[in-house]
Backbone as JSON, one array per atom type, in Angstrom:
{
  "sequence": "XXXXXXXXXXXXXXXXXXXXXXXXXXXXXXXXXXXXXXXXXXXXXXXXXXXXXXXXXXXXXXXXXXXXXXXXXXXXXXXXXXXXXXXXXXXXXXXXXXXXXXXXXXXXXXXXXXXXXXXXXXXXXXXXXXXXXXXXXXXXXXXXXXXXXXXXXXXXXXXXXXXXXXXXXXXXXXXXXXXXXXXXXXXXXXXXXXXXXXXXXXXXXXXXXXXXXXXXXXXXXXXXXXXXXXXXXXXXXXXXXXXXXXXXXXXXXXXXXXXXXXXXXXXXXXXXXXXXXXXXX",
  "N": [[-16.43, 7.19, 16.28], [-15.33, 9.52, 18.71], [-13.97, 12.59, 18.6], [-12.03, 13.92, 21.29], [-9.33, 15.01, 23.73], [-6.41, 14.5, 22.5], [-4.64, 12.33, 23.73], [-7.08, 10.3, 24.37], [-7.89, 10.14, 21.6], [-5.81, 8.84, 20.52], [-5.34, 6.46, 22.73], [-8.26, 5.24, 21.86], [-7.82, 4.6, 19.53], [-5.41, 2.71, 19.76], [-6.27, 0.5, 21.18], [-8.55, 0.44, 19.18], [-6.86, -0.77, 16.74], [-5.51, -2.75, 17.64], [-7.02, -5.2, 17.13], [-6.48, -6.2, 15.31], [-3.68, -6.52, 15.26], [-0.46, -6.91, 16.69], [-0.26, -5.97, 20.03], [2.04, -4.03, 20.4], [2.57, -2.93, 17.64], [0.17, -1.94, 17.23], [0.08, 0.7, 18.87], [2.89, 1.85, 17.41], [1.58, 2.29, 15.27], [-0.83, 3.68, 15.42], [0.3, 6.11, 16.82], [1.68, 6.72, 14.67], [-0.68, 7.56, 12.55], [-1.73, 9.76, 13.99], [0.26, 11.41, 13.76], [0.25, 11.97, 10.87], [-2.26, 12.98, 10.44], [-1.97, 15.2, 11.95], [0.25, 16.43, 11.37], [2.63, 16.56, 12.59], [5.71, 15.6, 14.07], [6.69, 12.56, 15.57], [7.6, 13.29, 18.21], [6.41, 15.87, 19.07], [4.26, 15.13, 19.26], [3.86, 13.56, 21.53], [4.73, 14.94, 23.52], [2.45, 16.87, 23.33], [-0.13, 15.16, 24.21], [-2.17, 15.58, 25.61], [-3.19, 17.81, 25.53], [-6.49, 19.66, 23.22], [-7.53, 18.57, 20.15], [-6.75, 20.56, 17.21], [-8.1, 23.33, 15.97], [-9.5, 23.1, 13.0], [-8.35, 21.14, 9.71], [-7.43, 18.81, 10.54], [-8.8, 16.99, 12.52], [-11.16, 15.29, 10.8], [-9.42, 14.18, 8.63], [-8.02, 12.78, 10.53], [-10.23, 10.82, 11.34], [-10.75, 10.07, 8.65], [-8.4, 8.99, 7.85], [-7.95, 6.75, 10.12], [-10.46, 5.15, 9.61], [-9.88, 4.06, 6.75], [-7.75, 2.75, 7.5], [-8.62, 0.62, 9.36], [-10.27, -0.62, 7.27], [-8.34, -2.17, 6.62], [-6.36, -1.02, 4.39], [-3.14, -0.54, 4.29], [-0.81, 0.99, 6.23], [0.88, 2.71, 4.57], [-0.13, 3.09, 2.12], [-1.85, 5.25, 3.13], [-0.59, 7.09, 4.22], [1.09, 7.7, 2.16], [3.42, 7.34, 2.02], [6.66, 5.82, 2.66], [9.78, 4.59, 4.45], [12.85, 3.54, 3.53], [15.65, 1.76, 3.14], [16.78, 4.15, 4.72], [15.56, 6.59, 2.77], [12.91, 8.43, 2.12], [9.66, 7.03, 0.49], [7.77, 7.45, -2.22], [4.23, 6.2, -2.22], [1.66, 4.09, -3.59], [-1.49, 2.26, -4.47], [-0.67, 1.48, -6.63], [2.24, 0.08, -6.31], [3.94, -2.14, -4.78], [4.49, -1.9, -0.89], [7.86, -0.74, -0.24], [9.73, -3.43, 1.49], [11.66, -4.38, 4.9], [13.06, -6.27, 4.58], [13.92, -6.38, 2.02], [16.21, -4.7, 1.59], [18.33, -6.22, 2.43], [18.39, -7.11, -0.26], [19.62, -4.74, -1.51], [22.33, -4.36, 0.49], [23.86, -6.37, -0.43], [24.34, -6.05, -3.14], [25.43, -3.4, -3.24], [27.95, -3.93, -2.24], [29.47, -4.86, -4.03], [31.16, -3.39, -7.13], [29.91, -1.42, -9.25], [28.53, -0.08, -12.83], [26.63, 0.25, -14.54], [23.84, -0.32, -14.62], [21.05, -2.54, -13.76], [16.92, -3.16, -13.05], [14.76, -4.55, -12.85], [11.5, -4.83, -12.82], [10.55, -2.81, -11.4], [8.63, -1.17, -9.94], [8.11, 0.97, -7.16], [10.27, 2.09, -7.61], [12.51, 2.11, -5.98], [15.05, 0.27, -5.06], [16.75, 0.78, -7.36], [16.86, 3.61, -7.7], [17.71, 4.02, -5.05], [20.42, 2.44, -5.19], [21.09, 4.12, -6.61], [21.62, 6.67, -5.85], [22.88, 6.1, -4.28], [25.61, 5.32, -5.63], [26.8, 7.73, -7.23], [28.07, 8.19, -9.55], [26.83, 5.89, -10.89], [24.83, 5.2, -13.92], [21.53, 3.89, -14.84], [18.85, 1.79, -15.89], [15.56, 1.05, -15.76], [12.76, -1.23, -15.46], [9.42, -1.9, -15.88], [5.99, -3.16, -15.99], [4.12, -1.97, -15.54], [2.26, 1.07, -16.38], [1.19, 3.16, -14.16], [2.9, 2.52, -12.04], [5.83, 2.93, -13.11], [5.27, 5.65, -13.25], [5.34, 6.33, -10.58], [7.48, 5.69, -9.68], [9.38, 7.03, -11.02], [8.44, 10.13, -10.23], [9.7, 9.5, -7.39], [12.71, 9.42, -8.18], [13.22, 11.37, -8.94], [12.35, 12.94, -6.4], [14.65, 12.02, -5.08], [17.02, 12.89, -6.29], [17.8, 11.62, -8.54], [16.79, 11.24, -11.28], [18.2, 12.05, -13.47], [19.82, 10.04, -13.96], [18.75, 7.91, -14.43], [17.05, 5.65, -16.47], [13.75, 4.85, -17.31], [11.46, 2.59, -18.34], [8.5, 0.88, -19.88], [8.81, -2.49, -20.22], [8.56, -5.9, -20.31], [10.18, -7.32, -18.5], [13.26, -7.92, -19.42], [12.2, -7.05, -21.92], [12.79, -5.24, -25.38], [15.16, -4.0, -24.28], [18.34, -3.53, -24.69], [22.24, -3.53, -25.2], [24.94, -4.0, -22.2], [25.43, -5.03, -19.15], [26.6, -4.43, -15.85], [25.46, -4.86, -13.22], [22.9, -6.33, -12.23], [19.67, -6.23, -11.47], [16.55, -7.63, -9.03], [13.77, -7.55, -7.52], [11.2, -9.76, -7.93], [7.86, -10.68, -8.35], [7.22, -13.54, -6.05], [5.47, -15.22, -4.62], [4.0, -18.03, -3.98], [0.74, -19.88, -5.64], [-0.54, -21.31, -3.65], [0.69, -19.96, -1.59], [-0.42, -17.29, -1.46], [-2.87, -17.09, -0.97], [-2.89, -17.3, 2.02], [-1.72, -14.5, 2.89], [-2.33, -11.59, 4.36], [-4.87, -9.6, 4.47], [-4.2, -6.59, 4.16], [-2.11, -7.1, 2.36], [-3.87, -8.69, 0.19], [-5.84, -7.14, -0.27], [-5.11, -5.07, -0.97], [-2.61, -4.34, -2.73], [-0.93, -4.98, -5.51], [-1.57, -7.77, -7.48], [-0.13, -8.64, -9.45], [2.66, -7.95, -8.84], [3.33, -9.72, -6.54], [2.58, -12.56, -6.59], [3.42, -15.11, -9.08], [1.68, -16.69, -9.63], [0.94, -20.68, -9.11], [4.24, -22.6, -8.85], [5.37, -20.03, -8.09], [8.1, -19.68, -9.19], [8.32, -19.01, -11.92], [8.83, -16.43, -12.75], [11.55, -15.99, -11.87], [12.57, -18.11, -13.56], [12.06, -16.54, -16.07], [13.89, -14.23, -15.8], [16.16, -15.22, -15.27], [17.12, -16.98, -17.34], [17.5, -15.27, -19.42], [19.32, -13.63, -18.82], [22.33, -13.68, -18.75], [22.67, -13.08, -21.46], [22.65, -10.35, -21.17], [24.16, -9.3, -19.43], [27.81, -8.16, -18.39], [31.49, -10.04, -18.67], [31.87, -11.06, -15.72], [29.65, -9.83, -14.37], [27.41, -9.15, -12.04], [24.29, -10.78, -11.43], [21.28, -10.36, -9.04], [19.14, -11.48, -7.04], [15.88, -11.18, -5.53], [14.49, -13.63, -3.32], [11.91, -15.56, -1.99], [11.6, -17.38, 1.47], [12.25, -19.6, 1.07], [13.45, -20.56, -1.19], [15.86, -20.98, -1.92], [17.55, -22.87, -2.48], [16.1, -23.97, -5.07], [16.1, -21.88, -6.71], [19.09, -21.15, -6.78], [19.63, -23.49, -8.11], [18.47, -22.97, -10.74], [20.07, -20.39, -11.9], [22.51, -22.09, -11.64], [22.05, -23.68, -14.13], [21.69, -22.03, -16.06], [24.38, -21.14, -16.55], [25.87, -19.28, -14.91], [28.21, -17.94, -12.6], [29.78, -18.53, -9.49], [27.56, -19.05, -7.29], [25.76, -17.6, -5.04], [23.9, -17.9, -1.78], [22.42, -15.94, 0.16], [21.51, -14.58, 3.35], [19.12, -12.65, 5.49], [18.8, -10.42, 7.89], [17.59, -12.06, 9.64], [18.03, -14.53, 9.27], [17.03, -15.95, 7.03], [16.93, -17.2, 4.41], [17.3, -14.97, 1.28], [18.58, -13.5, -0.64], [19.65, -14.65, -4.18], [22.37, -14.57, -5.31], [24.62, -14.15, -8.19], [27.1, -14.61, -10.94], [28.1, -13.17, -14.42], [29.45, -15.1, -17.12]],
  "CA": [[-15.38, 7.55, 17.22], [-15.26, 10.53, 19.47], [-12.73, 13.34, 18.97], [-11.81, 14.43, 22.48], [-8.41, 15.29, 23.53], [-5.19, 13.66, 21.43], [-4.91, 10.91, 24.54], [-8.22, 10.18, 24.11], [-8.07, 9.49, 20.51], [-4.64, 7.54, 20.85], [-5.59, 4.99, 23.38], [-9.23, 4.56, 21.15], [-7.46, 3.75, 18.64], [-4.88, 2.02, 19.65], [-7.66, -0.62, 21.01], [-8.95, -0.39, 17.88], [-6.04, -1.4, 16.14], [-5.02, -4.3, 18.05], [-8.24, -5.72, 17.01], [-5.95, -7.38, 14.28], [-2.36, -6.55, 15.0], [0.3, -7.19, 18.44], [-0.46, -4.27, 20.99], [3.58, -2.8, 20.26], [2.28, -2.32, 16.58], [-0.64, -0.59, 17.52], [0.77, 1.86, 19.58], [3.06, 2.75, 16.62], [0.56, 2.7, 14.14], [-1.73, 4.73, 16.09], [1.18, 7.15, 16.62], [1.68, 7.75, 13.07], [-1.37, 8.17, 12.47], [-1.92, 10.78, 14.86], [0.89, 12.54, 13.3], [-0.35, 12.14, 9.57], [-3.55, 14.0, 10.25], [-1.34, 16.64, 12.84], [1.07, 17.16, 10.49], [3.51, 16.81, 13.76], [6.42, 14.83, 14.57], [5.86, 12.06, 16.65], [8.34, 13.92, 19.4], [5.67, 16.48, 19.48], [2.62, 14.46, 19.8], [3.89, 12.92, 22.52], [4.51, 16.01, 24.66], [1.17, 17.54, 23.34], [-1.51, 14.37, 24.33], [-2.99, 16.62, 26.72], [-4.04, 18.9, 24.46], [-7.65, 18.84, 22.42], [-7.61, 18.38, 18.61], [-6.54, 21.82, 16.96], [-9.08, 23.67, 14.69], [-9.41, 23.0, 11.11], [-9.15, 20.05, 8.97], [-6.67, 17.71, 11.15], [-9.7, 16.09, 12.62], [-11.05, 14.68, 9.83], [-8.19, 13.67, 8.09], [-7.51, 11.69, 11.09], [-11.1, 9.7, 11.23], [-10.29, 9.26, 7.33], [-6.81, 7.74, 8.16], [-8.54, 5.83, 10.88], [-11.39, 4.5, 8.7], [-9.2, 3.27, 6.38], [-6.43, 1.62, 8.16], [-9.4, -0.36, 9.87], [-10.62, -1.52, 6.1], [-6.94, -2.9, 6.22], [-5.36, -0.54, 3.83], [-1.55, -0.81, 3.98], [-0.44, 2.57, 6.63], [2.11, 3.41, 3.33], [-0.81, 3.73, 1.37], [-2.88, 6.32, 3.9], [0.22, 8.28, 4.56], [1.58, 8.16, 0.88], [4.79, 7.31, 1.56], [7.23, 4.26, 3.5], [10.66, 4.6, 4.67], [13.43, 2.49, 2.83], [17.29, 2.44, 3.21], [17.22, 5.67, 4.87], [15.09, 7.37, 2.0], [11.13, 7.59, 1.77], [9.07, 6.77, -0.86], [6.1, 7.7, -2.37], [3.56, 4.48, -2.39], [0.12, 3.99, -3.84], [-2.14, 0.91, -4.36], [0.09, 0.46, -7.56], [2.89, -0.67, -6.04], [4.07, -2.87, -3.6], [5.54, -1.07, -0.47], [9.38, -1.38, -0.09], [9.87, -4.22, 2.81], [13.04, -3.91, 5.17], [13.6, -7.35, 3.7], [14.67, -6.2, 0.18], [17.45, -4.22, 2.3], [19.35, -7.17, 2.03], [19.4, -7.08, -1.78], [20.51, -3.33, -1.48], [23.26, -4.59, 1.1], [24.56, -7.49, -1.6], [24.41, -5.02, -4.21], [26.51, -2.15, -2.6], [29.17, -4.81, -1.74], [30.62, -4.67, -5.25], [31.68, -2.14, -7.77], [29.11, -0.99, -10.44], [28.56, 1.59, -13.05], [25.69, 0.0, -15.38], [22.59, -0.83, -13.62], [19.0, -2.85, -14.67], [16.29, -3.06, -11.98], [13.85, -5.33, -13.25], [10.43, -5.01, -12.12], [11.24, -1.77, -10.18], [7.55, -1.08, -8.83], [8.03, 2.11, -6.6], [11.9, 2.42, -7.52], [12.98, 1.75, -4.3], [16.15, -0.26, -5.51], [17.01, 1.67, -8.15], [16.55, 4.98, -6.87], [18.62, 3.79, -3.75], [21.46, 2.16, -5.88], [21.64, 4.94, -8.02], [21.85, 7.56, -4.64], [25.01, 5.18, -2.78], [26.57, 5.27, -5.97], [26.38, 9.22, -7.79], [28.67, 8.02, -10.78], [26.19, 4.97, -11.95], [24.1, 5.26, -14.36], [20.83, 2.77, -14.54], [17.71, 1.09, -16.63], [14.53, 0.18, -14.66], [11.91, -1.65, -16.36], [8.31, -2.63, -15.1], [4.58, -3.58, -16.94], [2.66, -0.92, -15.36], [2.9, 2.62, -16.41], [1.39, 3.91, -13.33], [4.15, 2.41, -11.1], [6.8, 3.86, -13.53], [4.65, 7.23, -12.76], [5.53, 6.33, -9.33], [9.04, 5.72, -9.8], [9.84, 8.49, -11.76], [8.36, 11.12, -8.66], [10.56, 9.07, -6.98], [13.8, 9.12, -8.83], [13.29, 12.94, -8.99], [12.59, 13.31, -5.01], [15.89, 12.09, -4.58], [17.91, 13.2, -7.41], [18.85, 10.3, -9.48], [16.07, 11.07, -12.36], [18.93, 12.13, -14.96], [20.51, 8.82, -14.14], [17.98, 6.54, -14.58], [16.29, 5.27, -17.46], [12.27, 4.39, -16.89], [11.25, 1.64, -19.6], [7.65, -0.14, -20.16], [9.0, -3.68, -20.6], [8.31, -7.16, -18.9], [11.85, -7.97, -18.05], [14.42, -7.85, -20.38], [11.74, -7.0, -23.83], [13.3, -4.22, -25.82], [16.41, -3.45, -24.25], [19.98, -3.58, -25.23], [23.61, -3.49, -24.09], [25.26, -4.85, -21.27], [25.35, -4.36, -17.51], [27.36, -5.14, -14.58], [24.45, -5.23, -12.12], [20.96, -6.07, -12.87], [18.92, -6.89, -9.87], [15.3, -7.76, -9.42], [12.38, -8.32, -6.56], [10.28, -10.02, -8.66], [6.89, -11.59, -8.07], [7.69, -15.17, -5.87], [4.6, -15.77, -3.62], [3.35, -19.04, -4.7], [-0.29, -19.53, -4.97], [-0.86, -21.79, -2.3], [0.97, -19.01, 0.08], [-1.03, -16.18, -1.44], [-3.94, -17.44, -0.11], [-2.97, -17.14, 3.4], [-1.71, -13.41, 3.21], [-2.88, -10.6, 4.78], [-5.98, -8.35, 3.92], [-3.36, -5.69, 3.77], [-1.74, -7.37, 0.8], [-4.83, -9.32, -1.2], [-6.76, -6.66, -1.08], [-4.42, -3.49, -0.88], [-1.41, -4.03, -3.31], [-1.04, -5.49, -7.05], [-1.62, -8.99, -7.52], [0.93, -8.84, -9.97], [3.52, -7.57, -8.36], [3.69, -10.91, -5.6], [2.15, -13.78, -7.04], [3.19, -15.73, -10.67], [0.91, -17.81, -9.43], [2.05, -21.92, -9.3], [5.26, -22.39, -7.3], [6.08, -18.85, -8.02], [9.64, -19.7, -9.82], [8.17, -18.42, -13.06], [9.4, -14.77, -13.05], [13.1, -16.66, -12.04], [13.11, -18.54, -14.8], [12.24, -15.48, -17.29], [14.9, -13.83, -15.32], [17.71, -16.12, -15.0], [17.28, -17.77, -18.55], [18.05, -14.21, -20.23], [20.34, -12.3, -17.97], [23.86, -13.92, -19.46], [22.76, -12.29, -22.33], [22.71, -9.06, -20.72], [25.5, -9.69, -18.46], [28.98, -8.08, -18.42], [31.66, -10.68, -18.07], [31.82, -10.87, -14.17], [28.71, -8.38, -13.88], [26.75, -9.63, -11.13], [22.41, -10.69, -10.83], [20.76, -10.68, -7.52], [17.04, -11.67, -6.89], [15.41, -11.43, -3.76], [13.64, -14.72, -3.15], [11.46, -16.19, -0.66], [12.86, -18.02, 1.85], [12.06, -21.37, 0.88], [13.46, -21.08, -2.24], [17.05, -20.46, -1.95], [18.09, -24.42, -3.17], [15.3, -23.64, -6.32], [16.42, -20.4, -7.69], [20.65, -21.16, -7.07], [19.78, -23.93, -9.27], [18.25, -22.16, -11.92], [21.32, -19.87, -11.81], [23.87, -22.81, -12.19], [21.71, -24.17, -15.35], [21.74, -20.58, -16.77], [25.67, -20.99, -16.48], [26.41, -18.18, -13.92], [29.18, -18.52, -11.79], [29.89, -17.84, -7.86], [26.4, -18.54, -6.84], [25.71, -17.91, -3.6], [22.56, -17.63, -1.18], [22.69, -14.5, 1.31], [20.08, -14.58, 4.39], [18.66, -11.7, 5.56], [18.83, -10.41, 9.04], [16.61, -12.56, 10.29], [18.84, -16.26, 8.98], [15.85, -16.61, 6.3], [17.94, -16.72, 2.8], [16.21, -13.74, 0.93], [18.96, -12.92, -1.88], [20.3, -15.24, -4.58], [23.65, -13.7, -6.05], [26.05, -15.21, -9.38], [27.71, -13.63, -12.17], [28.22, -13.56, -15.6], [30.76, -15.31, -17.76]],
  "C": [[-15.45, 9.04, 17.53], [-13.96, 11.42, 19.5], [-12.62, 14.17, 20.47], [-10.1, 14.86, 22.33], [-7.5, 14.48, 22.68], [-5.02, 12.6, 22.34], [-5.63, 10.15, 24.35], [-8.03, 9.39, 22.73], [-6.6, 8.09, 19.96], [-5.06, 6.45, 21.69], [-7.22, 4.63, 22.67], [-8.68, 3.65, 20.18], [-6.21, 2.79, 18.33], [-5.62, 0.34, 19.81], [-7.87, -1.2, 20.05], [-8.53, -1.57, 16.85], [-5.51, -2.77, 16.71], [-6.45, -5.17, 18.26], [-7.51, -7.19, 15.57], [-4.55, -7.12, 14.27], [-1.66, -6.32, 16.56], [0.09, -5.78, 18.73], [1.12, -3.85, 20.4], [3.38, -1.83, 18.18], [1.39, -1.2, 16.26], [-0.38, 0.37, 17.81], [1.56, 2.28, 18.19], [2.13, 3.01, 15.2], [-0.1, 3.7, 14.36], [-0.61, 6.34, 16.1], [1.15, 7.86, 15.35], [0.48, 8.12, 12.11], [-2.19, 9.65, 12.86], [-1.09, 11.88, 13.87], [0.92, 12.58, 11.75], [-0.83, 12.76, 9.59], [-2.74, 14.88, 10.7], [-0.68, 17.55, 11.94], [2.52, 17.32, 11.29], [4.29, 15.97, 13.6], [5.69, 14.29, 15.65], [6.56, 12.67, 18.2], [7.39, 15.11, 19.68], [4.61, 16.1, 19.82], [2.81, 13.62, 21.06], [4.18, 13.82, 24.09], [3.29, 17.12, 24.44], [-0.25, 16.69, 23.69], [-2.25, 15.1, 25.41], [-3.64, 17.18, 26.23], [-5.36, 18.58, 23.42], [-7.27, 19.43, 21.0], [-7.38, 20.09, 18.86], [-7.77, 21.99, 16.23], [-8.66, 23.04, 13.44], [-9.12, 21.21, 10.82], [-8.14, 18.18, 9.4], [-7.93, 16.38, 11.46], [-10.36, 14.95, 12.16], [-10.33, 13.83, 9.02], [-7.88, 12.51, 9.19], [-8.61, 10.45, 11.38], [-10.72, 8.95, 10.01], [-9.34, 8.11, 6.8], [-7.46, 6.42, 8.55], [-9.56, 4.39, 10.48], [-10.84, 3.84, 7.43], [-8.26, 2.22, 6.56], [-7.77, 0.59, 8.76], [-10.41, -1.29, 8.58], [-9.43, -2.01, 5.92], [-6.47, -2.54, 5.03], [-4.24, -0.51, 4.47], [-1.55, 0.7, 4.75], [0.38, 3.29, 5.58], [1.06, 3.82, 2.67], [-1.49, 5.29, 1.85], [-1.99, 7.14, 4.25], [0.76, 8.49, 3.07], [2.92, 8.16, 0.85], [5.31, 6.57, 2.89], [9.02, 4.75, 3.1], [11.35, 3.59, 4.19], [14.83, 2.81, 2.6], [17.72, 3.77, 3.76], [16.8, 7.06, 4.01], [13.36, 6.93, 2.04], [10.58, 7.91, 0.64], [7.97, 6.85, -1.13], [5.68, 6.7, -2.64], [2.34, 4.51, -2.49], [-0.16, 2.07, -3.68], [-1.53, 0.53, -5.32], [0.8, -0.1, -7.39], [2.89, -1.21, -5.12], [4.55, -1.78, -2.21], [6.78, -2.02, -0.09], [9.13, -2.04, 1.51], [11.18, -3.79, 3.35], [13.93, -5.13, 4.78], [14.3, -7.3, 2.09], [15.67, -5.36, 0.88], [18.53, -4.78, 2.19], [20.01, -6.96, 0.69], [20.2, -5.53, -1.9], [22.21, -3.93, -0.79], [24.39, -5.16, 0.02], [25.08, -6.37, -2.68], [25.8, -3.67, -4.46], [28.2, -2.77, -2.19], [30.01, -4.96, -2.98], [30.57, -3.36, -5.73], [30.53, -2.49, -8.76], [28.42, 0.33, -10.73], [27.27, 1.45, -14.12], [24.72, -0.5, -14.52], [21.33, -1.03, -14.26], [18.45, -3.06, -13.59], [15.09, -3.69, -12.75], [12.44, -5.26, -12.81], [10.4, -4.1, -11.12], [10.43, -1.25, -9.13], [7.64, 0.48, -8.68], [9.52, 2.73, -7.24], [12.84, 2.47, -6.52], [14.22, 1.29, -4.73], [16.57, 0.49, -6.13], [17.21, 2.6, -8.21], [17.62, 4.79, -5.54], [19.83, 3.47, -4.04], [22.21, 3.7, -6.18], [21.88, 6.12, -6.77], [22.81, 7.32, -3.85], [25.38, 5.85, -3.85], [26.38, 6.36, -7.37], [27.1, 8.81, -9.25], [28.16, 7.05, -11.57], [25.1, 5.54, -12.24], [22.88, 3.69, -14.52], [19.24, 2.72, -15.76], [16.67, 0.17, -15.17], [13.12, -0.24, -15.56], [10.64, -1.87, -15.29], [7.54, -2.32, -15.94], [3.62, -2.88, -16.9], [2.78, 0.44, -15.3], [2.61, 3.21, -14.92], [2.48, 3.57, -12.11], [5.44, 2.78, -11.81], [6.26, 4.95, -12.74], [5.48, 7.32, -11.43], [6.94, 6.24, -9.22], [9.6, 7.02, -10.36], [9.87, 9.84, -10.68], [9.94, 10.44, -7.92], [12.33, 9.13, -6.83], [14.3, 11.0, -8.68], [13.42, 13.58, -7.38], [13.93, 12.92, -4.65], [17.18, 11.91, -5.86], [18.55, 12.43, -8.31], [17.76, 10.43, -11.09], [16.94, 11.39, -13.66], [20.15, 10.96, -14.82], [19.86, 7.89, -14.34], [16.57, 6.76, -15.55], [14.85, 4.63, -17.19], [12.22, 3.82, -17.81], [10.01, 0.42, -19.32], [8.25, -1.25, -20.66], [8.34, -4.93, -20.08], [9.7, -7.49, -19.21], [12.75, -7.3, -18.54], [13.74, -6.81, -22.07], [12.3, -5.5, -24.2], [14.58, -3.59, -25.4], [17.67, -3.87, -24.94], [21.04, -3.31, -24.43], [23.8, -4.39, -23.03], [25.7, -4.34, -20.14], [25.99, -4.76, -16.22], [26.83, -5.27, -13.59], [23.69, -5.13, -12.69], [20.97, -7.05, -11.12], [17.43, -6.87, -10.25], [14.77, -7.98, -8.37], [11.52, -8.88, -7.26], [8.86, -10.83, -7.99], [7.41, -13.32, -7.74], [6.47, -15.77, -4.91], [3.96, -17.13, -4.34], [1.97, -19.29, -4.21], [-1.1, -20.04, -4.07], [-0.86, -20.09, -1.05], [0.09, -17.46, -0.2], [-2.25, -15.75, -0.92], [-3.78, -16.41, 1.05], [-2.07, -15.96, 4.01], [-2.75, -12.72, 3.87], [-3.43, -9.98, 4.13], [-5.14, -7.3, 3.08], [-2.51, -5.53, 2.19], [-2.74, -8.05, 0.13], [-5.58, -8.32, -1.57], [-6.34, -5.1, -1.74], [-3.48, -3.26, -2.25], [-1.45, -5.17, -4.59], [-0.74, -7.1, -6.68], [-0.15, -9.53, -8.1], [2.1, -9.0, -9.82], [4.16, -8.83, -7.01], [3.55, -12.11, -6.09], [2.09, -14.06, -8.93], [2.2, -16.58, -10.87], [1.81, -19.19, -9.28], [2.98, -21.78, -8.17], [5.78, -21.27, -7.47], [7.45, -18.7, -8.09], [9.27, -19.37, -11.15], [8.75, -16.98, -13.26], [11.19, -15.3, -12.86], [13.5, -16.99, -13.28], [13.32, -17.53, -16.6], [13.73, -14.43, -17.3], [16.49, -14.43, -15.94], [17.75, -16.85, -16.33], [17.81, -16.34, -19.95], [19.24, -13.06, -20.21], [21.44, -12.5, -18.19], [23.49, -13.37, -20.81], [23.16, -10.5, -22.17], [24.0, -8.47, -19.45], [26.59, -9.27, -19.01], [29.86, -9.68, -18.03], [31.98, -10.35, -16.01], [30.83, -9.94, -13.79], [27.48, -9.84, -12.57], [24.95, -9.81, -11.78], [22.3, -10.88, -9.49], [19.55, -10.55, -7.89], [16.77, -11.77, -6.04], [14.41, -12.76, -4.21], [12.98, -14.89, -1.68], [12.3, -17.22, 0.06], [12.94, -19.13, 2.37], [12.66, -21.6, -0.36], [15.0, -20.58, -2.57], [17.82, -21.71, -3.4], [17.29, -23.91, -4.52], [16.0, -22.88, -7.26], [18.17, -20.37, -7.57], [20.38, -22.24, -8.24], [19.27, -23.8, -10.83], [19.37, -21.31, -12.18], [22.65, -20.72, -12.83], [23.22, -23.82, -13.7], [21.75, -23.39, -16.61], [23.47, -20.42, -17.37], [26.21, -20.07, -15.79], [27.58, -18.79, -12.77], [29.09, -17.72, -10.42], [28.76, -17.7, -7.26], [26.16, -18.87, -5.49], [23.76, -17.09, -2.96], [23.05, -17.09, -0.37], [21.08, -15.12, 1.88], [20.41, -13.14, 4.71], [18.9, -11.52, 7.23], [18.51, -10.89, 10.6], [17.09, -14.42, 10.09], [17.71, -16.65, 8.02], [16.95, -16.39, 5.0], [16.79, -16.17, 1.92], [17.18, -13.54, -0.37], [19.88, -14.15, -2.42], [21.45, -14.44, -5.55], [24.66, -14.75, -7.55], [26.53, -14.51, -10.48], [27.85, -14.3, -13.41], [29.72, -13.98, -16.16], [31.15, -15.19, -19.24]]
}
């Protein structure tokens, strides 16, 4: 590819890009790419496409972008960071990036009162980190299996000031903790492995296996979930799990076998049911 002016390299690569994604995506992909390497707002790159590439090491940086996003890395990964609730987040190949679909469970979440908080499987800290930023007087526990996505959480927790509220903890789930909590929440791995198959490049080859697929019908991380969390449960303390959104009927009835009460299925903005909610008794 040919660096010529910034027009020039925007409509190449928008082309490019809609080689595997709807022309309106391209265009903003391409955009933010542009303004990764620039270093610009996109309100400036759009009254500078006239103009040819600056000196120095923009150039580059923007084939590099380019050349990656077209091996179908994840744009969160090649910029290093993904917008989420109104906060962005730093994002490698360890974690997942935050969807606007887990928004929901934030929404659910924020709708009651809580001052104890667990985050199960926290990944980037995206939840957790966002909880713990609505609400300045809770304190919180976030667990996950892979130190370097703590690593990643932790930056995280610190970029937006919640790191002396929140507890980081190598566990798988629940192992080693204690006490009791009036919110625990979780995204946990639900892709089942039929449907993992027939993901995107972006996710099989970009982002932790772990982190989407239990493999099977992908109700295994539920059941580790939801079979321990009345232990850990205030009375009336809430769980929420984001689920897929085939599996609303599945995972309420794991819930009401657990003994939780008030369980209800939330849809997402889109009428797909995405968060299962119930409390402890």
């Amino acid at each position: 590819m040919s660096i010529e002016t910034l027009r020039d390299s925007y409509a190449t690569t928008r082309a490019m890009l809609s080689e595997f994604m709807l022309p309106n995506d391209a265009e903003r992909e391409a955009r933010l790419l542009l303004c990764h390497a620039l270093g610009w707002s996109a309100a400036s790159l759009l009254t500078r496409l006239s103009e040819p590439w600056p000196a120095g090491d923009a150039p580059g940086r923007f084939i590099a972008a380019l050349t990656a996003r077209m091996d179908r890395q994840p744009l969160a990964q090649i910029v290093g960071e993904w917008p989420f609730y109104g906060r962005d987040f730093r994002v490698t190949s360890d974690t997942l990036t935050p969807r606007p679909d887990t928004e929901t469970l934030i929404e659910h979440a924020l709708a009651g009162s809580f001052t104890r908080l667990l985050d199960l499987g926290t990944g980037t800290g995206a939840i957790a980190v966002t909880l713990l930023a609505e609400r300045p007087s809770a304190t919180g526990v976030a667990t996950d299996i892979s130190m370097t996505a703590l690593e990643i959480a932790r930056e995280n927790a610190a970029l937006h000031g919640v790191a002396d509220r929140l507890t980081l903890t190598h566990a798988a789930w629940f192992e080693g903790l204690a006490g009791r909590y009036d919110l625990i929440v979780s995204n946990p791995p639900y892709v089942t492995e039929a449907a993992y198959a027939t993901l995107a490049p972006e996710v099989t080859r970009w982002e932790p296996r772990l982190a989407l697929t239990p493999g099977g019908d992908g109700l295994d991380a539920y059941r580790a979930i939801v079979n321990t969390a009345p232990a850990y449960l205030d009375t009336g303390g809430r769980l929420l799990v984001e689920i897929g959104h085939d599996q609303g009927q599945a995972v309420a009835a794991l819930f009401a076998a657990a003994g939780l009460a008030d369980i209800a299925v939330h849809p997402d903005i889109n009428g797909a049911d995405r968060v299962v909610a119930g409390r402890g008794q």
